[in-house]
Structures are given as structure tokens and as C-alpha cells.
GUTOR-207352 format. One line per 8 residues: their letters; for each residue x, y, z of C-alpha. Coordinates in steps of 0.02 Angstrom, whole numbers, plus 32768, in hexadecimal, padded with zeros to 4 digits. Layout:
! GUTOR-207352
A> X,Y,Z | ...;
***
This chain:
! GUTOR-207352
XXXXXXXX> 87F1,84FE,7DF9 | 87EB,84B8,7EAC | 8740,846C,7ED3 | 871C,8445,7F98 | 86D4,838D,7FA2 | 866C,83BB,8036 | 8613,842F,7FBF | 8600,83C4,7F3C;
XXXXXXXX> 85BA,835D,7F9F | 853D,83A5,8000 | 8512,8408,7F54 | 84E5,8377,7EF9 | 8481,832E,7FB6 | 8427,83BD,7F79 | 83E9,8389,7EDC | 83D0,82E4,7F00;
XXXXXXXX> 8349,8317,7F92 | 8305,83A7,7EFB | 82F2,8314,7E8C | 82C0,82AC,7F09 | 8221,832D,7F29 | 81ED,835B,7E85 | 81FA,8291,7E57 | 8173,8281,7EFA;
XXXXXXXX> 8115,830B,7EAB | 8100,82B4,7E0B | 80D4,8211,7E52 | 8030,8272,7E88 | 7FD7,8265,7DD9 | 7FBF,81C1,7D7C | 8010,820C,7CD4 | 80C0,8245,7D1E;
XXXXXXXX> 80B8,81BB,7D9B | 814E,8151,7D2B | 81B3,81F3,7D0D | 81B1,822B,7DD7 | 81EF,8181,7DF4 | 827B,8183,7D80 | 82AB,8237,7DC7 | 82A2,8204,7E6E;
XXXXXXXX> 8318,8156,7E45 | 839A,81C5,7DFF | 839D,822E,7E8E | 83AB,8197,7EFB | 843E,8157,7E8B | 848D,81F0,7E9D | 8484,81F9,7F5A | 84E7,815C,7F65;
XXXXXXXX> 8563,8182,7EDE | 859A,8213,7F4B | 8580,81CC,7FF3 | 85F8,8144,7FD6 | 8674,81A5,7F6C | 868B,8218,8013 | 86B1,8188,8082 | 8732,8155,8039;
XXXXXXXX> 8716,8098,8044 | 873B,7FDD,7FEF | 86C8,7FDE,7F64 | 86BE,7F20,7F35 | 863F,7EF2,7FBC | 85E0,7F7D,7F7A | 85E6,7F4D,7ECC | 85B9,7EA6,7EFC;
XXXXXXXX> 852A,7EE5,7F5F | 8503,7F5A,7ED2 | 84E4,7ED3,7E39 | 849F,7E5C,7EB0 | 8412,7EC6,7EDF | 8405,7F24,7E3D | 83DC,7E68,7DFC | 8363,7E48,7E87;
XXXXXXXX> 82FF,7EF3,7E57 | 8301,7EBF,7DA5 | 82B0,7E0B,7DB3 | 823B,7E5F,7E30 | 8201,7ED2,7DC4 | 81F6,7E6B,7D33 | 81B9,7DC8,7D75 | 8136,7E09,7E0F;
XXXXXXXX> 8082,7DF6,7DCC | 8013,7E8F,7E00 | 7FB2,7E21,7E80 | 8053,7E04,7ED6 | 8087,7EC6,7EE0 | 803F,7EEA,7F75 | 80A4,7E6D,7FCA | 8145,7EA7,7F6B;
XXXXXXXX> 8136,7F59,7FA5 | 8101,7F12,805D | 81B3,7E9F,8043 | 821D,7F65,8001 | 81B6,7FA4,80A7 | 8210,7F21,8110 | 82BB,7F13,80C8 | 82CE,7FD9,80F4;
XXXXXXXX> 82A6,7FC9,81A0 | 831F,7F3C,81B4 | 83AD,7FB4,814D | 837B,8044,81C4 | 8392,7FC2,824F | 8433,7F7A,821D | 848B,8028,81F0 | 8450,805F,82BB;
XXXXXXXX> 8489,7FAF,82DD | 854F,7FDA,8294 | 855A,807C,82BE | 8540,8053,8374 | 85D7,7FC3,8363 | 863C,8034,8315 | 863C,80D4,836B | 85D6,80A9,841C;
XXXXXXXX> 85FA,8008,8456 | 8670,8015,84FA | 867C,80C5,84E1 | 861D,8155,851E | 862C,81CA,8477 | 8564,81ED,843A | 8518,8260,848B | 8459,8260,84E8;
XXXXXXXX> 8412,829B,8431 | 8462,821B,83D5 | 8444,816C,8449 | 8386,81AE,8443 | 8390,81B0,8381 | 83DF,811A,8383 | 8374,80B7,83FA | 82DD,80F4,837F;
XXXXXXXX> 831F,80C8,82DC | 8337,800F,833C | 82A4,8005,836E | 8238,8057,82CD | 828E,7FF6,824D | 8282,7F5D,82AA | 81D4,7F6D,82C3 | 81C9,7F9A,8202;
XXXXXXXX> 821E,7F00,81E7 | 81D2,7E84,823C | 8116,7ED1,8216 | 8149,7EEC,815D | 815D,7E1A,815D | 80C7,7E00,81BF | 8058,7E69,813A | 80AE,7E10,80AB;
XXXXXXXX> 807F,7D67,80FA | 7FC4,7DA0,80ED | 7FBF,7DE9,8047 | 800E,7D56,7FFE | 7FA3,7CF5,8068 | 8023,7C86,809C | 7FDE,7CC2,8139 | 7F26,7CDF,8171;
XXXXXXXX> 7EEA,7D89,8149 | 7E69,7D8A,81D5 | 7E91,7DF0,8275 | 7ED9,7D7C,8304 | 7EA8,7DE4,83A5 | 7EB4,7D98,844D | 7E8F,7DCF,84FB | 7F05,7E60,8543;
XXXXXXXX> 7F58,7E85,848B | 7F4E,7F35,84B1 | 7F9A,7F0D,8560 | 8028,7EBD,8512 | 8046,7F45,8489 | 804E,7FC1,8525 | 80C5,7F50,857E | 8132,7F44,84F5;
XXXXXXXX> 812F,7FFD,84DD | 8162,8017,8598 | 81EB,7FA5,8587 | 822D,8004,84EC | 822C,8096,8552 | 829D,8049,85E4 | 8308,7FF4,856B | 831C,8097,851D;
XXXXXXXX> 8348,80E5,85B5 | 83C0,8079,85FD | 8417,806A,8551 | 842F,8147,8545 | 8470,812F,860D | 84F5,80CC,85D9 | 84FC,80AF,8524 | 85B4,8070,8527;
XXXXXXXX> 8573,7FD2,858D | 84DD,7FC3,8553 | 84EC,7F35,84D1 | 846E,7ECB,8521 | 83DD,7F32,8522 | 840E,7F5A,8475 | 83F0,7EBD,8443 | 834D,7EA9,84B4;
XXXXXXXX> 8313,7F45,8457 | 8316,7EF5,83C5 | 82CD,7E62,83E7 | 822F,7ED0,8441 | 8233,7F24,8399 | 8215,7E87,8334 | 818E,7E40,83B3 | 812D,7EFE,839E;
XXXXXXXX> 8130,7EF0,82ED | 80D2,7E62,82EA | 8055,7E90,836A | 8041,7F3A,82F9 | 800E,7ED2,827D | 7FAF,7E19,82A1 | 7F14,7E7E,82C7 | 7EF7,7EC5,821B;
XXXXXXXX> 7E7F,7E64,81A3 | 7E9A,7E53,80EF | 7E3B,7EE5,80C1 | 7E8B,7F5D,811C | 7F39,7F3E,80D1 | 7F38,7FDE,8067 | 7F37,804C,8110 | 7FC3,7FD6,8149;
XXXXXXXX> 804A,7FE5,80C4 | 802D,809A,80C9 | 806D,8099,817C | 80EB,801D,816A | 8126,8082,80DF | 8130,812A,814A | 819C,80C9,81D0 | 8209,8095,8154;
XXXXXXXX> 821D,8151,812E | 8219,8165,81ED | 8297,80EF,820C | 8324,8136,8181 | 82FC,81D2,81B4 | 8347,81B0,824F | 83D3,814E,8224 | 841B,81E9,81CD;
XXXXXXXX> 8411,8242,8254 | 848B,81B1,82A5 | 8509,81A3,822A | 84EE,826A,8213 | 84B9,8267,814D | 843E,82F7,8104 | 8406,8298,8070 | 83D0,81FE,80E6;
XXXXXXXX> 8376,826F,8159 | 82FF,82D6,80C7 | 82F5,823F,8042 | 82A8,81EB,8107 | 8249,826E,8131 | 8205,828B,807A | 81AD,81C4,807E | 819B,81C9,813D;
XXXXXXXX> 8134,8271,8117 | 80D8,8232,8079 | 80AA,819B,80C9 | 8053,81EB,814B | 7FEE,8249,80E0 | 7FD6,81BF,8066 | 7F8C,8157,8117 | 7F25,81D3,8144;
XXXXXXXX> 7ECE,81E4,809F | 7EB0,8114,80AF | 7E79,8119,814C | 7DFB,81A3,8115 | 7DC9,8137,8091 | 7D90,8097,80FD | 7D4E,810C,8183 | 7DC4,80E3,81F7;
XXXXXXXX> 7E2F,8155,8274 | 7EFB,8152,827E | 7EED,8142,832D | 7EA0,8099,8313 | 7F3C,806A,829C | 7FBA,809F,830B | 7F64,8045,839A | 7F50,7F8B,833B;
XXXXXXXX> 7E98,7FAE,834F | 7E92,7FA0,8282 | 7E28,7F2B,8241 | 7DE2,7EF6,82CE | 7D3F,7F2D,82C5 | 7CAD,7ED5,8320 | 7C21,7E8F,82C6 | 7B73,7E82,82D0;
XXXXXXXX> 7ACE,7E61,8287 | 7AFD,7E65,81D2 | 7BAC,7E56,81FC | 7C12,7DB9,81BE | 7B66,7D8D,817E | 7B6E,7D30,80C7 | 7AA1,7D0F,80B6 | 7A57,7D3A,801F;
XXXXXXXX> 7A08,7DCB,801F | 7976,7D9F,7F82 | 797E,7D7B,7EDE | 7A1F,7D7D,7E81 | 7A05,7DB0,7DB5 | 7A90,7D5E,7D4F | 7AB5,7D84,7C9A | 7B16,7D35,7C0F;
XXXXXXXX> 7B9B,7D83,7BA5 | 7B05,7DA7,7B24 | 7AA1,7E13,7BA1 | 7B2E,7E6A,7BE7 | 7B73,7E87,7B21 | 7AC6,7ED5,7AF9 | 7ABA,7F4A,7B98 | 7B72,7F8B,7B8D;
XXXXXXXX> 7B4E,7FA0,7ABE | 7AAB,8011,7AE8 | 7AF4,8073,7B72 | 7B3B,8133,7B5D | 7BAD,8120,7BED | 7C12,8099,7C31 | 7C7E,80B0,7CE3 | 7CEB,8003,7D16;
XXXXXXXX> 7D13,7FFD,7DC6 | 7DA5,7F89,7DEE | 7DD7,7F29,7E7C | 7E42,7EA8,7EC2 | 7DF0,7E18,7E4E | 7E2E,7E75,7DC5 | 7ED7,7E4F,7DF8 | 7EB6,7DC1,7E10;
XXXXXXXX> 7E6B,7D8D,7D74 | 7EF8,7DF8,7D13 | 7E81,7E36,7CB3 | 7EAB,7EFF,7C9F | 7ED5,7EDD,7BDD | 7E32,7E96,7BC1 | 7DD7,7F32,7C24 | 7E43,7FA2,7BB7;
XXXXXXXX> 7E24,7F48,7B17 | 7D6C,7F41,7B47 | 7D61,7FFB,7B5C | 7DA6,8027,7AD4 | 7D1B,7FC3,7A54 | 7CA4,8024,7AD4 | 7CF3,80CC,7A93 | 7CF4,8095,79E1;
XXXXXXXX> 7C2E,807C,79F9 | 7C22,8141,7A3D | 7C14,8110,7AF9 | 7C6C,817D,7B6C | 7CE1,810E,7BDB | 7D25,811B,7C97 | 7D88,80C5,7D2B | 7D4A,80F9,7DCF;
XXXXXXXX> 7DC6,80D9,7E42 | 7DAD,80BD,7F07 | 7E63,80DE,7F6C | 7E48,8039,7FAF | 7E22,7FCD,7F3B | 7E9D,7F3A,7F33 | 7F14,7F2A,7FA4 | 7F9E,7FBE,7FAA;
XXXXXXXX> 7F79,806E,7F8F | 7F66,8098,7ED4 | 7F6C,7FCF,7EA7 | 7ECB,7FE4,7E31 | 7F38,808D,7DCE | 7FDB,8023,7DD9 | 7F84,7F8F,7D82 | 7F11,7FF0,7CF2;
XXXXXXXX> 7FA7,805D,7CD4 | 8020,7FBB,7C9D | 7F7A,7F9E,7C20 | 7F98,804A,7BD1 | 7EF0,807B,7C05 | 7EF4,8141,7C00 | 7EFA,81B1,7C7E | 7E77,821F,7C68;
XXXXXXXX> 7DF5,8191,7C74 | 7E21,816B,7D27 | 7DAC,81C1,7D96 | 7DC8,81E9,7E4F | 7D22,81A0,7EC4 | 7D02,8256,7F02 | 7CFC,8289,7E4D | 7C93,81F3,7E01;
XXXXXXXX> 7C02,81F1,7E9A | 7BBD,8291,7E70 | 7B8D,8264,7DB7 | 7B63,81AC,7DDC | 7AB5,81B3,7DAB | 7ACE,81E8,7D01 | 7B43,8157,7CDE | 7AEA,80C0,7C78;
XXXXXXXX> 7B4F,8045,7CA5 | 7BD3,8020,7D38 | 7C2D,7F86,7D14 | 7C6A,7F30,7DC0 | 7D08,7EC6,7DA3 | 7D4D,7E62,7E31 | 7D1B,7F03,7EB3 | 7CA4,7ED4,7F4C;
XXXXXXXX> 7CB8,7F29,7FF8 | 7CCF,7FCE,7F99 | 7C44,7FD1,7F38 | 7BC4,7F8D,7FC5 | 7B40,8003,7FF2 | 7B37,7FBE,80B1 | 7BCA,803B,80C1 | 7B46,80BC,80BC;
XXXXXXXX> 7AA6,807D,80FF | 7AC6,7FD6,817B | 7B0E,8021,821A | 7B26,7F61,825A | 7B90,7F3F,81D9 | 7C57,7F5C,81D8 | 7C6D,7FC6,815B | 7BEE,803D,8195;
XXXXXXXX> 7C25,80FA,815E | 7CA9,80C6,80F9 | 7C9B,811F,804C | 7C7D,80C1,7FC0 | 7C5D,80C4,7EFB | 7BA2,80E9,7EEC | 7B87,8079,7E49 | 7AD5,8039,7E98;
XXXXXXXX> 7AAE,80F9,7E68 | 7AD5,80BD,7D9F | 7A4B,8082,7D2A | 7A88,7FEA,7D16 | 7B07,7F9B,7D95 | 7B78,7EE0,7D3C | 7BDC,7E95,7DC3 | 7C4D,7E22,7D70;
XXXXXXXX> 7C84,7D96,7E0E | 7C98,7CEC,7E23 | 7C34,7CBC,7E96 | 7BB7,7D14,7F16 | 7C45,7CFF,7F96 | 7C60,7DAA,7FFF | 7CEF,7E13,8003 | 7D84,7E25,806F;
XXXXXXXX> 7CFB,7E84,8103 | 7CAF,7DD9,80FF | 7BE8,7E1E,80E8 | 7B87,7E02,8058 | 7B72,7E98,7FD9 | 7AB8,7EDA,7FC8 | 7AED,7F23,7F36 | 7AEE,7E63,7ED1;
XXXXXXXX> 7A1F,7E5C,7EF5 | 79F8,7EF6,7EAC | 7964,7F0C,7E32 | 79DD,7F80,7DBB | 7A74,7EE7,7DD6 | 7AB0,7E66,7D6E | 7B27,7DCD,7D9C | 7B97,7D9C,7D26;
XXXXXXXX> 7BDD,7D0A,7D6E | 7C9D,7CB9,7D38 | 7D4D,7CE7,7D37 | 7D6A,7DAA,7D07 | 7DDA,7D97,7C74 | 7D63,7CFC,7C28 | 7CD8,7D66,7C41 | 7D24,7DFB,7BE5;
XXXXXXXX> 7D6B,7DAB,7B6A | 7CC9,7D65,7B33 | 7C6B,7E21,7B37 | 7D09,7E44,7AB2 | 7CE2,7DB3,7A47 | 7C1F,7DE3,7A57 | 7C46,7E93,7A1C | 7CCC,7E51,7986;
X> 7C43,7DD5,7961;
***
């Protein structure tokens, strides 16, 4: 029996993109999260099994390529602490704008270069996967610099940014067009391009604070998308185009429900107005705002041993701290004593979308318990206890009542609605908005002061004792 290749081919394009979309689906719910990745992997593997049988090519730079980054993905995976995975997937961001940029960059040596042979449809496609996965690129390493700190993670802003983001934009646009006049000679403002790619990128991005990084990889992740997306409509491959459109699509979405969640508008995203709020009054202010009321391990042991109820509410210092096992392990003697136990979960807490589900789901903590913020804020005065653990801007109630402040109207976790609020933190140091929290002064909140996973482990040993 004759089978035509072509066929086979684009039959099996087919169900890669299927698995490709139900593996997307999946990732949507914190319990088939693992298996939609491992669907959507062997999709991906099977793309490029057939996309490089059909071409025919020398295979042994290929396998080469193939164990070396198969190796790289492993120690990744296996050596990156959670703190550090927001700056991993920021890295994955960048290194698939820069693919995007260097397939665009081939192609155009290899079919266009002193020759006249793409037509106006293609040089425009090419000219934006350029200049998107450059810009991917080179903002992807700029965000990685600040959540690894190696970098400052405060906004840089100087007169006339917005100037020179529209300049650089205009120049794109006559690049562009001189390039799809004569793409056969246009080799130099190829190269330009690229380099005004690069230079965008990091404008896009150097006026972001810390805090706002969540909103951030979400877009850098779309143009990723964006950016292969367009390169398969270069080199004229289906599976590149809807496995492109598929993450350029979902990362959209997945930015728009951020930027919901900090009370901030797209517009001011795509604009490099992010994070660049202006402060006042309480803004940037770290005065105390009264009394503080610590407690010791004891105290906090004999509240969270009386109470009916217990919700944690992660954040970043939980990462930090690495202590999810501890949480996990400490919720569970909570259940043993007949207390019901939850995770309330703000999209933003840490610093990647889902990095607070990502980092209690490697403790094994289940599923079920992890509750939404819409779902959690209706019922928060009927929870005893909420136990704060390394959380601060997302738990502050200036977000609903200080219009000075920066963080005015963005939604938050209502624990000062609880009974009884325990803030576990190190110090009364404020969070990445750089205001103090009125939440730490008041009369129904206790301090309890010292590293997360010290402080945890000694509720444990207070329980066992």
C-alpha cells in the first residue's frame, strides 16, 4: 500500500497541534497541569520528528543539537530552585525569540539575499518575526537580569523614554519599508533592524519594577508565540504557525488576566508605562503606622490549635524560604486536629504567573485546597485564622482604601477581614511596592518575626510536642 508523504505529514501536523490544544487545555487546572504538559511535549517531539524527516537533511548537527539541549533541559529542570523559576522561564522566553530571529535571519540568506524571489506578504512577515523575536530576546534578558537581581528591579525612567520608544518604532517602520522595496539589497537595514529590535526590547522592559514581573513574562511569553508564529509563515510550516499562535494567543489572555489582577491596563504594558506609577503621600512611605503585636511560636501554636479554619496565603518569601514542605506538613497536623485547611492564592503572588501553584504543587499539597482570591474573599470573615507567609503587597489593605498609595484598586486577599490575621516575615521591611502594609498594625494581627521555614518548623515541633 502506497502512502503519500505529504499526507502523512500534514496528518500527523494535525495531531501534533490537537495534542498540542488539549495539552493547553489541561494546563488550565492545577490537577492535570503535569499531564497537559507531557501531552503537549509529545506533540512538540512529534512536530520535529516529522519536520526534519521531510527535509531531507544531514542529521548529525541535529543530533548533536538534539542531546546537547536535551541535557541542558534536564539539569534545568532538575537543578533550578523554585525562587529561580521565574527567571528560567523569562531565559525559555528569550531563547525563542532569538530562534524565531535566527530562522527569519537564514531564510532571508538563503532564499532572498541578491534575489528578488519573496513576495510583498512574505518580506512583511519576515521583517516582523526580526523584529518581534528580537525584541523578545533582548527584553526576555533584561527581565531575567531583574528577577535574579543581578540587575536592579526598580524602574529606570528618564526624560523622553516614551519619545525614544516612538522613534524607534518609526524607524522600524522605514527600515521595514525600504527592506520590502528591495529586499534582494537590503542586507543592511536587515541588520539595522535587528539591532533597533534589541535596543526596543530593552526599552520595553527597564521601566518595569520588580513587582510587576508577573504581567511581564506573560507578554514576553505571547511574543515568543508571536514571534514563531510568524516565522512559519516564512519558511511556510503549519505546525510552526498554530503551535505560535496557540502561546502567542494564551499569553495574551494569560496578560490580560495579570494585568486585571494589579489593576493595571494593557495599554500601559504595551506602552513601557508598567510599573511606573507615581507616588504620593503614603507612597514609598516605610513609617510605622502604630503598634506592631509580635508572637512567639507558643502563641501562634495555641491560636492555630483553637481555630476551626485555617487559610495560608503564600507569597514570594515562601520561595524564598523553601519552605512549601513545611506549610504542607503543617497543614496536615492542622487536619489531623479537625481544622478545615486552605491556600488562597492571588495570580500574582511571586514572581511568574502561577509561581505560588507551581511551588505548593512540587510539596504534594492537594489540589482541592488551593483556593482562587475571587473564591476565598467572599467567605473571609468566617475564616479563624489566615496565616501570611512571605506575602505583602497582596495582602495590604491600602489597595482598597489609600487612594495615595500605588497599589490603589488593585485586588487583593482580604485576610484583615479574618479573626485572626499571623504574618510570618522577617522583618517589618515593605514589599516589592515599597509602602508599608497597614495590615502588620492591626488590632486582630500578629507578627511572627524570623525566617519562614524556622518559624514553621518550630509550630511542627510545638504541635509534636
Amino acid at each position: 500500500m502506497n502512502i503519500d508523504l505529504n499526507l502523512l505529514i500534514n496528518f500527523t501536523y494535525i495531531l501534533s497541534a490537537a495534542l498540542f490544544i488539549f495539552g493547553l487545555k489541561m494546563l488550565a487546572s492545577p490537577a492535570t497541569a503535569r499531564r497537559g504538559n507531557l501531552i503537549s511535549s509529545i506533540g512538540m517531539l512529534l512536530a520535529i520528528v516529522v519536520a526534519l524527516l521531510s527535509q531531507g537533511i544531514d542529521y548529525q548537527y541535529i543530533a548533536i543539537g538534539l542531546i546537547l539541549g536535551s541535557l541542558i533541559g534536564v539539569m534545568a529542570a532538575k537543578m533550578v530552585a523554585m525562587t529561580a523559576m521565574p527567571e528560567m522561564v523569562a531565559i525559555f522566553n528569550g531563547f525563542g525569540g532569538a530562534a524565531s530571529l535566527l530562522l527569519a535571519w537564514f531564510e532571508y540568506h538563503g532564499k532572498y539575499q541578491d534575489h528578488d524571489e519573496s513576495s510583498l506578504f512574505t518580506s512583511i512577515i519576515l521583517i516582523l518575526t526580526i523584529f518581534i523575536g528580537g525584541m523578545t530576546f533582548s527584553g526576555s534578558m533584561i527581565a531575567y537580569g531583574k528577577l535574579s537581581e543581578k540587575i536592579s528591579s526598580a524602574p529606570y525612567l528618564f526624560a523622553g523614554q516614551h519619545i525614544v520608544n516612538f522613534l524607534i518604532i518609526l524607524a522600524v517602520l522605514v527600515l521595514g519599508a525600504l527592506f520590502v522595496m528591495n529586499p534582494g539589497q537590503g542586507n543592511l537595514y536587515f541588520l539595522i533592524l535587528i539591532g533597533v529590535a534589541l535596543v526596543f526590547g530593552v526599552m520595553s522592559v527597564i521601566p518595569i519594577g520588580g513587582a510587576d514581573m508577573p504581567v511581564v513574562i506573560s507578554l514576553l511569553n505571547s511574543y515568543s508565540g508571536l514571534a514563531a508564529c510568524a516565522a512559519g509563515f516564512v519558511i511556510t510550516n503549519n505546525i510552526l504557525i498554530v503551535a505560535g499562535a496557540l502561546v502567542g494567543a494564551s499569553g495574551i489572555i494569560l496578560t490580560n488576566i495579570m494585568c486585571k489582577a494589579m489593576n493595571r491596563s494593557l495599554a500601559n504594558v504595551l506602552f513601557s508605562g508598567f510599573g511606573s506609577v507615581k507616588t504620593s503621600g503614603a507612597a514609598g512611605s516605610v513609617v510605622q503606622q502604630g503598634e506592631v503585636k509580635p508572637a512567639t511560636a507558643e502563641d501562634v501554636y495555641h491560636i492555630l490549635e483553637a481555630a476551626d479554619t485555617v487559610t495560608f496565603v503564600p507569597g514570594y518569601g515562601l520561595a524564598v524560604a523553601q519552605a512549601q514542605h513545611q506549610v504542607r506538613e503543617l497543614g496536615e497536623i492542622l487536619e489531623k486536629n479537625d481544622t478545615e485547611v486552605s491556600y488562597a492564592i492571588h495570580p500574582v503572588a511571586g514572581r511568574m504567573p502561577g509561581h505560588m501553584n507551581v511551588l505548593l504543587a512540587e510539596a504534594n499539597v492537594p489540589y482541592d485546597q488551593l483556593i482562587e482570591m475571587d473564591e476565598v474573599n467572599p467567605n473571609m470573615e468566617t475564616i479563624d485564622v489566615a496565616v501570611i507567609i512571605g506575602a505583602n503587597d497582596v495582602v495590604n489593605p491600602a489597595a482598597l482604601n489609600d487612594e495615595s498609595s500605588p497599589i490603589y484598586g488593585m485586588p487583593i486577599i482580604e485576610v484583615h477581614r479574618a479573626k485572626t490575621v499571623i504574618v510570618l516575615k522577617r522583618s517589618m521591611n515593605p514589599g516589592f511596592a515599597g509602602i508599608q502594609n497597614a495590615l502588620f498594625f492591626n488590632d486582630n494581627t500578629r507578627m511572627f518575626f524570623g525566617d519562614a521555614k524556622a518559624s514553621i518548623t518550630n509550630l511542627i515541633a510545638e504541635f509534636k510536642g
